[in-house]
C-alpha positions in Angstrom: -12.1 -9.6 11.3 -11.4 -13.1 12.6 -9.5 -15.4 10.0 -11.9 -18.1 9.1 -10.5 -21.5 7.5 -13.4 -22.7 5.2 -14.7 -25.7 6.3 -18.1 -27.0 5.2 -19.9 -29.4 8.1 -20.3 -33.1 8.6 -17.5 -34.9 6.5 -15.4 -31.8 5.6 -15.4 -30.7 9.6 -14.5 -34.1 10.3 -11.3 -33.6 8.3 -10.6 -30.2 9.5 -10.7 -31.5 13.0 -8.0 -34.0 12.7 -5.3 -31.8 11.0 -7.0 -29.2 13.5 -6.1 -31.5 17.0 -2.8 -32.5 15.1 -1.4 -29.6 14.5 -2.2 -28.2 17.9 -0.6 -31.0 19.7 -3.8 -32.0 21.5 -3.0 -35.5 21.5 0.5 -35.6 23.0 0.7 -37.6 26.0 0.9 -36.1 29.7 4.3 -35.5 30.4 6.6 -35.6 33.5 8.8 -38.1 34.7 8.6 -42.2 34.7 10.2 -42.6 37.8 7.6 -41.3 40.8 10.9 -40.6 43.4 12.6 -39.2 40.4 9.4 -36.8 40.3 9.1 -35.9 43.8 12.7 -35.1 43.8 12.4 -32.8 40.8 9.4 -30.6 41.6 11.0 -30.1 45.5 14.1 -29.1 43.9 12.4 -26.8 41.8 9.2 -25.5 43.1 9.5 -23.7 46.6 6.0 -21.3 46.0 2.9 -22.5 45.2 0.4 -19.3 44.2 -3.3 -20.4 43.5 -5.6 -17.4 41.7 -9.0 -18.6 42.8 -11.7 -17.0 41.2 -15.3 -17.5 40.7 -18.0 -19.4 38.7 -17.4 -20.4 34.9 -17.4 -23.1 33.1 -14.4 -24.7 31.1 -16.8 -24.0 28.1 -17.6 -21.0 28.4 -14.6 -19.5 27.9 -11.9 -22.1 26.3 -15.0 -24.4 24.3 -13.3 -23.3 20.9 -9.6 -23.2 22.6 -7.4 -24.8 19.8 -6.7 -28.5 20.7 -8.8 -28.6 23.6 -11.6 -30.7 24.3 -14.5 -28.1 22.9 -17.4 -27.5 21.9 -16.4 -28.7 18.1 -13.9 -31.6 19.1 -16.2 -34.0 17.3 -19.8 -33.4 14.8 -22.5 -32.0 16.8 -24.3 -35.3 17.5 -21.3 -36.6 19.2 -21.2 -33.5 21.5 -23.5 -34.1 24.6 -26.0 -31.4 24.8 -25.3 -29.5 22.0 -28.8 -28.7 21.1 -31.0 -28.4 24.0 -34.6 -27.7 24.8 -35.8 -24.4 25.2 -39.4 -23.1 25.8 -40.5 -19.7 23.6 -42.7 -17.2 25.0 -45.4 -18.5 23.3 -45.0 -21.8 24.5 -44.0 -23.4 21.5 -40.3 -25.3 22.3 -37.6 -24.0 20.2 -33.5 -25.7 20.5 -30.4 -23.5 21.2 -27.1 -24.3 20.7 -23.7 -23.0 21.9 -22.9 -19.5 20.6 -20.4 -16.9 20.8 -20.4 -13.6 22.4 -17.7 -11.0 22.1 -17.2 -7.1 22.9 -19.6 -6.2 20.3 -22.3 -7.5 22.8 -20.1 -6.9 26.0 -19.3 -10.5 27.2 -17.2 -9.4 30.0 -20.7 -8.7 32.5 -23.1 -11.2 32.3 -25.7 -11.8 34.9 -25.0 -14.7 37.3 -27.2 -17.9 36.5 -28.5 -20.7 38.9 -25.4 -22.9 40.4 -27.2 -24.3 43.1 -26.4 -27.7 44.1 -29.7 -29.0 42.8 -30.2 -27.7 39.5 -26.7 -27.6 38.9 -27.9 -32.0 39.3 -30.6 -31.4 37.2 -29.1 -29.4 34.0 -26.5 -32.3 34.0 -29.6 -34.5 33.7 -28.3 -37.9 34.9 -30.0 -40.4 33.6 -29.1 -44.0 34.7 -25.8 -42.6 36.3 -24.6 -41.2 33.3 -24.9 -36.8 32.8 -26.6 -36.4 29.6 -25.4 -32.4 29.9 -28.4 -31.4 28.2 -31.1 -29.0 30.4 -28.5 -26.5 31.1 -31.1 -23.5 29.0 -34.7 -25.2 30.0 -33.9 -25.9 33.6 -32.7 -22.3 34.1 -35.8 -20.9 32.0 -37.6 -23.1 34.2 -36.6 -21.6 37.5 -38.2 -18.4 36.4 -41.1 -20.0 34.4 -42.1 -23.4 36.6 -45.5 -23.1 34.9 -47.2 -22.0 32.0 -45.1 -20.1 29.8 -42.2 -18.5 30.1 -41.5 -14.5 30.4 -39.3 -13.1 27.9 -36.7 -12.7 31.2 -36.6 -16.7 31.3 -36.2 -17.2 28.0 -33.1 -15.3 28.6 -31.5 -16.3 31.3 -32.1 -20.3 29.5 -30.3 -18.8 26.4 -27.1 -17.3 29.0 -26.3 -20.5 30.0 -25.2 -21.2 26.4 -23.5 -18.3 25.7 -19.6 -18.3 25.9 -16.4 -16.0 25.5 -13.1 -16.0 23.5 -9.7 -14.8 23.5 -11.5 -11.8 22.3 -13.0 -10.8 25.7 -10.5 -13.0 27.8 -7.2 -12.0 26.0 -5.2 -12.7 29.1 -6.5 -15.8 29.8 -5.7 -16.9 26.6 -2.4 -15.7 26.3 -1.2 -17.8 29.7 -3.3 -21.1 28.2 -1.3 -20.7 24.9 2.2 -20.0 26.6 2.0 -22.7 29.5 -0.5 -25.3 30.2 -4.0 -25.7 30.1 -6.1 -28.5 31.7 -9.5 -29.3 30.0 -10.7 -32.1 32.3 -10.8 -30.6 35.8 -14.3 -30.9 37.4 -15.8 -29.3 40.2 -15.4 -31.8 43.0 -19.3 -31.5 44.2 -21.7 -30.3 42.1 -22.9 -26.8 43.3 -21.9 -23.3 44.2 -18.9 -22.2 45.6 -18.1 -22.8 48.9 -17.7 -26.5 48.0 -15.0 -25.9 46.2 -13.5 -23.4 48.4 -13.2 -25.7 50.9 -12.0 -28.8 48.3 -9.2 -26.7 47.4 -7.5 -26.7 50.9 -8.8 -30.0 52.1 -9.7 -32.6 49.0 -13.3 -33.0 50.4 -16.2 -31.1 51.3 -16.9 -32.4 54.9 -18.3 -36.2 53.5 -15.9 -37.8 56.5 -17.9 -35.3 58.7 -21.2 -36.5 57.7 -20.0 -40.3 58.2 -18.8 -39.0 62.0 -21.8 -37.4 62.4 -25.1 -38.3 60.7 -26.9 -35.8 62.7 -25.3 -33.1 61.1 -26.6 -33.9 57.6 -27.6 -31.3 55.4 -31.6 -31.4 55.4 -33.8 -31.5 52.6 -32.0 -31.0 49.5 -29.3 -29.4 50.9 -29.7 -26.0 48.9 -30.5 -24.1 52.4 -29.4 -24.4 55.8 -26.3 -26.2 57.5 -24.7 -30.0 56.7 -22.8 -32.1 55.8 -21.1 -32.6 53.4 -21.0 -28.5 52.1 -23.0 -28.2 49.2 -24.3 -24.5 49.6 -23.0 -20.9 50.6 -23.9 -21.3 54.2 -21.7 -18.9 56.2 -19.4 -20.0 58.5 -20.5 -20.1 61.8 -17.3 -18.0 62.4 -18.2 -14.1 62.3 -21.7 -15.1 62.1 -24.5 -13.9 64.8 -24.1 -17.3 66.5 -20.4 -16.7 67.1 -19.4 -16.2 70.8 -16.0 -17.0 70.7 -13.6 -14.2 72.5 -12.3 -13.4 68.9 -14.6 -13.1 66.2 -13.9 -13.3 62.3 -14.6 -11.2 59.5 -17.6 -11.2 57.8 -19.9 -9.0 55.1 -22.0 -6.7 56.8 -24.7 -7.3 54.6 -24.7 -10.8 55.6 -27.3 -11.3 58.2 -30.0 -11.3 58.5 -29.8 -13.6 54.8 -27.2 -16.1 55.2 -28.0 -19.6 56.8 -24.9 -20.8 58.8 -22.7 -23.5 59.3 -21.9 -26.4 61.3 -18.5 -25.5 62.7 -16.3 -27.7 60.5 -14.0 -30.3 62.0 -12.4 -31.9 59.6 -8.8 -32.5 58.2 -7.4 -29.9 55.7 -4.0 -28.5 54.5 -3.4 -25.7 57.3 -3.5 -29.2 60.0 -0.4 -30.6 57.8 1.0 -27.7 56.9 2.1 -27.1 60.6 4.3 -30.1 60.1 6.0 -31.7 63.3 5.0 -28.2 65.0 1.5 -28.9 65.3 0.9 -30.7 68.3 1.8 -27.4 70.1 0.4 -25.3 67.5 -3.3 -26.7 68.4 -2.7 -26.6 72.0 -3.7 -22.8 71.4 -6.9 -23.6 70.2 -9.4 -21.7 72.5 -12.0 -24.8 72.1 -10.0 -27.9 71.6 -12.9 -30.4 72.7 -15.3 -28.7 70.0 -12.8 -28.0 67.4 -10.6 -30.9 67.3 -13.1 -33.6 67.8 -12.6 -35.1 64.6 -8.6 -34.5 64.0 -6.5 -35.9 67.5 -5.1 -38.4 66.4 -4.3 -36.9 63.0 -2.6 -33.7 65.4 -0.4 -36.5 66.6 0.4 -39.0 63.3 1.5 -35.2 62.0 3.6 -34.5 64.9 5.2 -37.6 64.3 5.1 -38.2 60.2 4.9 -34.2 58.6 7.7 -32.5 57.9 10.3 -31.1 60.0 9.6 -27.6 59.6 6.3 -25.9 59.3 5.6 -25.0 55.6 4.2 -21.0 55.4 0.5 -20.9 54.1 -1.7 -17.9 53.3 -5.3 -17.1 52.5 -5.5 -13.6 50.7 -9.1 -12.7 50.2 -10.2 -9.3 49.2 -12.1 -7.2 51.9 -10.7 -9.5 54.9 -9.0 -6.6 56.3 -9.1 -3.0 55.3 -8.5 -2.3 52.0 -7.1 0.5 49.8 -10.6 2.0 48.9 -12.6 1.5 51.8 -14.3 4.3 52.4 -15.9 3.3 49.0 -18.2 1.2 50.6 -20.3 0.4 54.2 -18.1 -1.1 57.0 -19.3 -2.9 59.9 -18.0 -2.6 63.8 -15.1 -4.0 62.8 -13.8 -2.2 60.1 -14.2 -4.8 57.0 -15.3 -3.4 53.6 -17.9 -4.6 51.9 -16.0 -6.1 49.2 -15.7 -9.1 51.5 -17.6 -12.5 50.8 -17.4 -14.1 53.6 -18.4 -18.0 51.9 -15.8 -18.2 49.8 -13.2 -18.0 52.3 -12.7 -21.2 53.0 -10.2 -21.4 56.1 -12.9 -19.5 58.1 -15.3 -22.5 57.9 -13.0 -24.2 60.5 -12.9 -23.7 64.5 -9.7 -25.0 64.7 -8.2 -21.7 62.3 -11.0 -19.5 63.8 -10.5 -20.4 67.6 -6.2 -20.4 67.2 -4.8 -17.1 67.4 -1.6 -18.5 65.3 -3.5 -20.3 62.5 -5.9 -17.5 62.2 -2.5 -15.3 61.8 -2.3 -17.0 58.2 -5.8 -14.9 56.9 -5.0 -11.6 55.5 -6.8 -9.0 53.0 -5.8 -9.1 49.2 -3.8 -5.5 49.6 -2.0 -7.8 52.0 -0.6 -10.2 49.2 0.2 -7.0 46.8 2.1 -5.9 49.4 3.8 -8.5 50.2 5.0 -9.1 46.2 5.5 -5.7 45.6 8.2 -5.6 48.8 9.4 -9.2 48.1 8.4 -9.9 51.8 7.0 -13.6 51.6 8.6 -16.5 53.7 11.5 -19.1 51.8 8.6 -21.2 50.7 5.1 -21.8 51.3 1.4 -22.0 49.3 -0.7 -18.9 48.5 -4.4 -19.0 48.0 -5.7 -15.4 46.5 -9.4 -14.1 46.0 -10.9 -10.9 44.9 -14.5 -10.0 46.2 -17.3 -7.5 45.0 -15.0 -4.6 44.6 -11.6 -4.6 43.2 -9.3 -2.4 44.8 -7.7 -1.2 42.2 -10.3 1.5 41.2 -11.1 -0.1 37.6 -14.1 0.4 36.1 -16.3 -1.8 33.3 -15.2 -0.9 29.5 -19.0 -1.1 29.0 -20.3 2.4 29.7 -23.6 1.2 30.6 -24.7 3.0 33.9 -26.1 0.0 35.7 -23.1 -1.7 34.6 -20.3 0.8 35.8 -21.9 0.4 39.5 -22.6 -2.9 39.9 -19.7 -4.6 37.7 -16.9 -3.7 39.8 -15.6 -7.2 41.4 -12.5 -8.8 40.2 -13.1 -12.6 41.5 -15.2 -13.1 37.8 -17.9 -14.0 39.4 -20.8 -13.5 37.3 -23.7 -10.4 38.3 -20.7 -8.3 40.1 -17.5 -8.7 38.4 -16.1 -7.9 35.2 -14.4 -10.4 33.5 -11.6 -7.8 32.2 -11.1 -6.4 35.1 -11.2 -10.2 36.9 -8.5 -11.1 34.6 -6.9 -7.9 35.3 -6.2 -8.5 38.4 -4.9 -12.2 37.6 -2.6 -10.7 35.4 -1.2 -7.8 38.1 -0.3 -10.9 40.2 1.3 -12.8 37.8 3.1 -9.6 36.4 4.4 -9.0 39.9 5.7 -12.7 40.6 7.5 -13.0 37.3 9.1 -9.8 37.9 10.0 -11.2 41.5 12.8 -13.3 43.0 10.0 -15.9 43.4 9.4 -16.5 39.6 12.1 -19.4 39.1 10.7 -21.2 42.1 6.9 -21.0 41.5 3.6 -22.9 40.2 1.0 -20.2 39.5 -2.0 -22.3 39.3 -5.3 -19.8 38.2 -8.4 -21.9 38.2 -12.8 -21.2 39.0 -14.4 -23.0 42.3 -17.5 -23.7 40.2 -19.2 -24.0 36.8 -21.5 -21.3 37.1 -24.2 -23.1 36.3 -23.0 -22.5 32.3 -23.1 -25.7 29.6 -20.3 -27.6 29.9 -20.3 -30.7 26.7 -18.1 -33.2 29.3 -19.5 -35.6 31.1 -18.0 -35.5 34.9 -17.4 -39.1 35.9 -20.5 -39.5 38.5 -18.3 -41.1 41.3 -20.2 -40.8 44.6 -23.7 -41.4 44.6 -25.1 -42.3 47.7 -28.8 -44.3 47.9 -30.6 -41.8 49.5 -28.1 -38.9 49.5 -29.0 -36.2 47.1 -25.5 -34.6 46.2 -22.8 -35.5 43.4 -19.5 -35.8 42.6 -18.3 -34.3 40.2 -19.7 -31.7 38.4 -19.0 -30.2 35.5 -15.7 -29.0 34.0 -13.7 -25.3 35.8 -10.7 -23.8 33.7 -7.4 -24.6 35.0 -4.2 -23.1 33.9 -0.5 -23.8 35.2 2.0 -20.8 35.0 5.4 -22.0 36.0 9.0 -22.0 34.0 8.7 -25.3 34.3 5.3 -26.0 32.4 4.6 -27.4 29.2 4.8 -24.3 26.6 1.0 -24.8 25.0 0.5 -27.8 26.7 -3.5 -29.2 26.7 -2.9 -31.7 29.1 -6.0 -34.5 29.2 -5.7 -35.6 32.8 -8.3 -35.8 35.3 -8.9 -33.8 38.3 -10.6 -31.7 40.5 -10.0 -29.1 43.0 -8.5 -31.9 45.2 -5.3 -31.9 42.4 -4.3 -28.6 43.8 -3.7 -30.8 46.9 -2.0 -33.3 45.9 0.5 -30.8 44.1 1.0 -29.1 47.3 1.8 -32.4 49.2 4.1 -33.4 46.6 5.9 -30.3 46.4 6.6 -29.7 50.4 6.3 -33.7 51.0 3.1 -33.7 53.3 0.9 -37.1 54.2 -1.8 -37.3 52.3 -5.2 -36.1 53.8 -6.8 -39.4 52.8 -3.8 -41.2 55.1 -4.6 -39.4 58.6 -6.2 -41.7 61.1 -9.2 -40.2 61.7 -9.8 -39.7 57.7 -9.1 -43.2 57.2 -11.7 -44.6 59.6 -14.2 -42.6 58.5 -13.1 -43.7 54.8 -13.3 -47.6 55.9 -16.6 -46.6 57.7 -18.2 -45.0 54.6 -17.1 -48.9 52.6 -18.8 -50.3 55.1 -22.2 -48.5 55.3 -22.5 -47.7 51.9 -20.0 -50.1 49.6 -18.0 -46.9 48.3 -14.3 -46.3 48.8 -13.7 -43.4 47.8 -15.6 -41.4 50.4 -13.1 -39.2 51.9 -10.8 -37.0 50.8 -9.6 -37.2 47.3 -5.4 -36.6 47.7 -4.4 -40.2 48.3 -1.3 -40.8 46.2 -2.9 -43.7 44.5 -6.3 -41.5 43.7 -7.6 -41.3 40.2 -7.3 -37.7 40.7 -4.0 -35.8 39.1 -1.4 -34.3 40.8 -0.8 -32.1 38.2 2.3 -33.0 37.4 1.1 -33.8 33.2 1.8 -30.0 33.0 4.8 -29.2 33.3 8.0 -30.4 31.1 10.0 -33.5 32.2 13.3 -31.9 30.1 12.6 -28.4 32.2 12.2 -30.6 35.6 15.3 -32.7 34.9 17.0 -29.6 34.4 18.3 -30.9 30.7 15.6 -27.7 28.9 15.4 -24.2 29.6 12.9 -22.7 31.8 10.4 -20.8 30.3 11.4 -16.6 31.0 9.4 -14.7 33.2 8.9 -12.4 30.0 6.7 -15.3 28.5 4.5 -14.3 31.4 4.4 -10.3 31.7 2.2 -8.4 30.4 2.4 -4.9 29.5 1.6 -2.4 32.4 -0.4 0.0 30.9 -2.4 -2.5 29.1 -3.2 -4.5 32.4 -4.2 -0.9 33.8 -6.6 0.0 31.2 -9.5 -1.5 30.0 -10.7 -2.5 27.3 -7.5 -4.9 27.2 -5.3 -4.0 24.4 -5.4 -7.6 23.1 -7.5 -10.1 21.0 -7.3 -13.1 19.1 -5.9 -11.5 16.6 -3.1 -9.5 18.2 -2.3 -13.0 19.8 -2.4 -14.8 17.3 -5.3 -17.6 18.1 -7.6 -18.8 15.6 -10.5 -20.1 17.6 -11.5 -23.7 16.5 -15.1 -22.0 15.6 -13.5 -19.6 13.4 -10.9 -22.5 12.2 -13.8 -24.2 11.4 -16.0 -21.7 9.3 -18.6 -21.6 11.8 -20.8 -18.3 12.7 -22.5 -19.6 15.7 -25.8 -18.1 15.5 -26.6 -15.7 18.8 -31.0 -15.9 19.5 -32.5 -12.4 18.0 -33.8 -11.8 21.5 -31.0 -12.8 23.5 -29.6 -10.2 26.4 -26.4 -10.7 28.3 -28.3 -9.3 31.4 -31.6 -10.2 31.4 -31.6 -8.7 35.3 -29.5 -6.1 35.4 -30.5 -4.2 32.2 -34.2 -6.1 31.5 -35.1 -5.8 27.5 -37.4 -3.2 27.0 
C-alpha cells in the first residue's frame, strides 16, 4: 500500500505543502557558476558527449504532476491550480467536472490510447483567453472532437476523461528513479504548440522554420495548418525526402505505410545544428550537396560566417532512429523496396526534413538505425566527442512484449518511443534505461549529459501556463505550448535537483553550443535578417531561432552542480545510474514507489484522487462493452 501522510484539505494542505516543498528542496536556487567564461570553461572541460533520449508525446503532468517538490498538480489549493476542474459533457447531455486522477498497474497505465495533439486543439484545450492559457478544455475539447454535436457517445466521454489521467513512479519506476538521483526540469514547454515534428525539428535547430516563412511567405502553411505543407512546421507532414515527390538520385528512408496518407513537406532550408556542427569544414562539406541552388538558398552566407567563426574541427553528430536501417527483428514486420522495417516513423526524424542532409552524401552519413547506436555503445566505437540524438519507433527491437496480457494490447503496444496508441510506456522506459545502463557502464560515462526528454505534450492536461510568446495577427500557431518532462543524467548534475528554469526544446541547443563552443543559430547571417525582418513586419523580436546566448530560454546549465563542475565535489558514480539487468529485461519493472522510496505528493497529501466509474484507458483499442 502507498504511505499516506494525513492531511485534511484547504488550510491543513496548505501547511503540508510548505514543509512538503521545504523538505524536498524545491525552492533552492538554479545552480552553476557566477562567472559565464568560468561556465563555458567548466562544462568543455568536462562534457565531451552529449546523448539526447527523445521520445514521444506526454505531458510534464502526466507523469511527474505529484513528483515531490515539483511544480504539480497539488503545488498550491485547487483553485489556484489552472484547470483543475474542467468541463465535461455526460452521455446524457447533462455537463458533469473532472479533475486530475491517478492511474496505476491495477488499471494498466503503461498503454493508453493516443489523444488529439494537433496544433489546433492542442490551441484550443489551452483556451487562451486575452493572451493568457487558461489550461482548462483539455477533457471537453477532446470529447468534443468525437461529439461536435448533440451529445456525446460513451467513447467521447472517454477519451475527454484520458486527457486527465496521469501515471506515477508506480508505472514509470525508471523515470522516477533518474528524476530523484539527478535532475529534473518542470518548466520546459514545447516550443510550438502541436504534434511532434515541431519539436523534432526544434531540437536540432531552435525553431520550427518561422525564418523560413519570413523568407518566403508563399510557402505558408494554409488554412489552419493541421494538413498539408508550411511554414513554420506545425504538423506531421512527411518530408519531402523519401516521399513520392522525391527524385533526387538518392532517396531517403521512409514507412511503407506512408503514402498514400501523409501530406508532405516543403523541402526545409533553414539553419540547424548539423550546418554548425561541420565547423570550419563546412564550406567544403556543402560543396557536395547534389542541389546547392535549392538546398542552400536560405544558409550561404551562414556556410561561410561558419567557415570562418565555428570551430576548428568538425564536432561528430548522429541521428539514431529506430527502423532507419535494418533492424534486429525485421522480418517481424512489412519492408518496402528498400529494405526499411516498418518500425520506422519517418516524421519524427527530424534531419530528414532538410535537402541539404538529404541531397549530401556526407551529412546524410550521420543517419543511422537505433541497432546502430546499441552497437556502437556496446563496442565502445563512438568518435572522441560529439552529440547523439536517439528515437525508438512502432516496434522495439528488443522483442519485449506489454505486461498487460490483453490480446489487442500484446499486438499493438509494442513501440518503445512512449508514444501513446503503440508504445508501452515500460517497455519505452525500458529502452531508456538499456541506454543509459550501457553509457554508465562505458568509457563515455565521466564525460557525458544524458538529456531524456518528450517532443510534445500529447495533448494531456498540463496546470502551467506556457508563456504565450509569439503570436502573430493573423497567424494561427503558438509558442509555447504546454509543459514535456526533461531529465538530465550526468555525474555532474544536481543529485534530486528540481530545477525551476525556463525552456524549451531550443535549451537542448544551447547546451550543445556551449559545450563544443558553436555560434549561436540566432547569430548566422541569414537567421539574423530574417530575425530583423520579422521586427520589422510584425513588431516581434524573437522570431527566429531561440539559442541566442542572451535568450530567455535556459541553457541548462541550473542542473548540474557548480562544486562537481569546478571539480571541488565528487561526481556522481555511474552506479547511481544502472539499473539491474534482468529487471530492465523483464516487464513488469521490478520497481515502485515503494521499493524507491518516493512518496508521491498525492499520497503525501492524503489524497485518493477519484478515477470516473466509466473511465477506460483505451477507449479505441479495447471499446467498453
Amino acid at each position: 500500500m502507498r504511505r499516506v501522510v494525513a492531511c485534511a484539505l484547504a488550510l491543513a494542505w496548505s501547511v503540508c505543502m510548505v514543509a512538503m516543498v521545504a523538505s524536498a528542496g524545491a525552492a533552492a536556487p538554479a545552480q552553476g557558476p557566477t562567472n559565464d567564461n568560468a561556465r563555458l570553461a567548466q562544462l568543455r572541460q568536462k562534457i565531451k558527449y552529449v546523448f539526447v533520449i527523445y521520445q514521444e508525446n506526454r505531458s510534464f503532468d502526466s507523469y511527474f504532476g505529484t513528483f515531490p517538490g515539483a511544480d504539480g498538480f497539488f503545488s498550491g489549493l485547487p483553485r489556484e491550480i489552472p484547470g483543475f476542474q474542467q468541463p465535461l459533457q455526460n452521455t446524457d447531455g447533462s455537463m458533469t467536472l473532472v479533475s486530475p486522477f491517478r492511474i496505476g498497474p491495477e488499471q494498466w497505465a503503461a498503454d493508453t490510447d493516443d489523444v488529439d495533439h494537433s496544433h489546433t486543439r492542442t490551441v484550443a484545450k489551452m483556451n487562451i483567453t486575452n493572451g493568457v492559457p487558461k489550461m482548462d478544455r483539455f477533457a471537453l475539447v477532446e470529447e468534443q472532437k468525437y461529439a461536435p454535436s448533440g451529445n456525446p457517445s460513451l467513447v467521447a466521454k472517454q477519451m475527454g476523461e484520458l486527457t486527465m489521467a496521469y501515471a506515477d513512479c508506480d508505472t514509470v519506476p525508471y523515470l522516477w528513479m533518474y528524476a530523484r538521483r539527478f535532475s529534473l526540469y518542470d518548466h520546459v514547454f514545447e516550443s510550438i504548440s502541436g504534434p511532434s515534428t515541431p519539436g523534432n525539428l526544434v531540437i536540432i535547430a531552435a525553431q520550427a522554420g518561422i525564418t523560413q516563412w519570413l523568407l518566403h511567405p508563399n510557402e505558408t502553411f494554409a488554412d489552419d495548418g493541421n494538413t498539408g505543407p508550411g511554414v513554420p512546421v506545425v504538423n506531421d507532414a512527411d518530408p519531402l525526402w523519401g516521399s513520392p515527390s522525391d527524385k533526387s538520385a538518392h532517396p531517403m528512408a521512409v514507412n511503407p505505410k506512408d503514402f498514400p496518407g501523409y501530406d508532405i513537406q516543403y523541402n526545409l532550408t533553414f539553419a540547424s545544428l548539423p550546418l554548425t556542427l561541420q565547423g570550419r569544414s563546412l564550406p567544403s562539406v556543402a560543396r557536395q550537396d547534389s542541389d546547392a541552388n535549392n538546398d542552400l538558398r536560405d544558409v550561404r552566407d551562414d556556410i561561410s560566417f561558419v567557415g570562418r567563426n565555428g570551430p576548428a574541427s568538425a564536432v561528430p553528430w548522429g541521428w539514431y532512429e529506430e527502423g532507419y536501417t535494418d533492424e534486429p527483428g525485421d522480418d517481424a514486420g512489412p519492408l518496402d523496396a528498400m529494405g526499411r522495417h516498418a518500425s520506422y516513423i519517418t516524421h519524427h526524424n527530424g534531419p530528414q526534413y532538410f535537402g541539404y542532409i538529404a541531397n549530401n552524401t556526407q551529412m546524410r552519413a550521420h543517419l543511422h538505425g537505433l541497432g546502430d547506436f546499441f552497437s556502437a555503445l556496446q563496442k565502445q566505437t563512438l568518435p572522441g566527442s560529439g552529440v547523439f540524438y536517439v528515437k525508438g519507433g512502432y516496434r522495439n527491437i528488443f522483442g519485449m512484449k506489454p505486461a498487460n496480457p490483453d490480446p489487442a494490447v500484446q499486438k499493438n503496444f509494442l513501440g518503445d518511443d512512449d508514444h501513446p496508441a503503440y508504445s508501452d510506456a515500460q517497455i519505452s522506459e525500458a529502452m531508456v534505461a538499456k541506454i543509459v545502463n550501457l553509457i554508465a557502464r562505458s568509457k563515455y560515462w565521466k564525460q557525458s549529459a544524458i538529456i531524456v526528454t518528450w517532443d510534445d505534450a500529447e495533448g494531456d492536461y498540463d496546470h502551467v501556463r506556457p508563456p504565450v510568446r509569439q503570436i502573430i495577427p493573423g497567424e494561427s500557431w503558438v509558442s509555447e505550448g504546454p509543459r514535456v518532462p526533461f531529465i538530465l543524467i550526468s555525474p555532474y548534475a544536481r543529485r534530486g535537483g528540481i530545477v525551476h528554469d525556463f525552456g524549451d526544446q531550443s535549451s537542448v541547443v544551447k547546451l550543445v553550443n556551449d559545450v563544443f563552443g558553436l555560434p549561436p543559430l540566432a547569430g548566422l547571417p541569414n537567421e539574423s535578417r530574417a530575425t530583423a525582418l520579422g521586427l520589422a513586419r510584425y513588431g516581434v523580436d524573437s522570431l527566429g531561432p531561440e539559442d541566442a546566448q542572451d535568450s530567455s530560454i535556459t541553457d541548462l546549465v541550473g542542473g548540474f552542480d557548480a562544486g562537481r563542475l569546478a571539480g571541488t565535489t565528487a561526481p556522481l558514480p555511474a552506479s547511481d545510474a544502472i539499473i539491474a539487468d534482468d529487471m530492465v529485461n523483464g516487464l513488469p519493472p521490478g520497481m515502485s514507489c515503494k521499493s524507491l522510496g518516493i512518496v508521491p505528493t498525492d499520497a503525501q497529501l492524503g489524497i485518493a484522487t477519484t478515477i470516473p466509474a466509466d473511465f477506460n484507458p483505451r477507449p479505441k483499442t479495447n471499446p467498453t462493452k
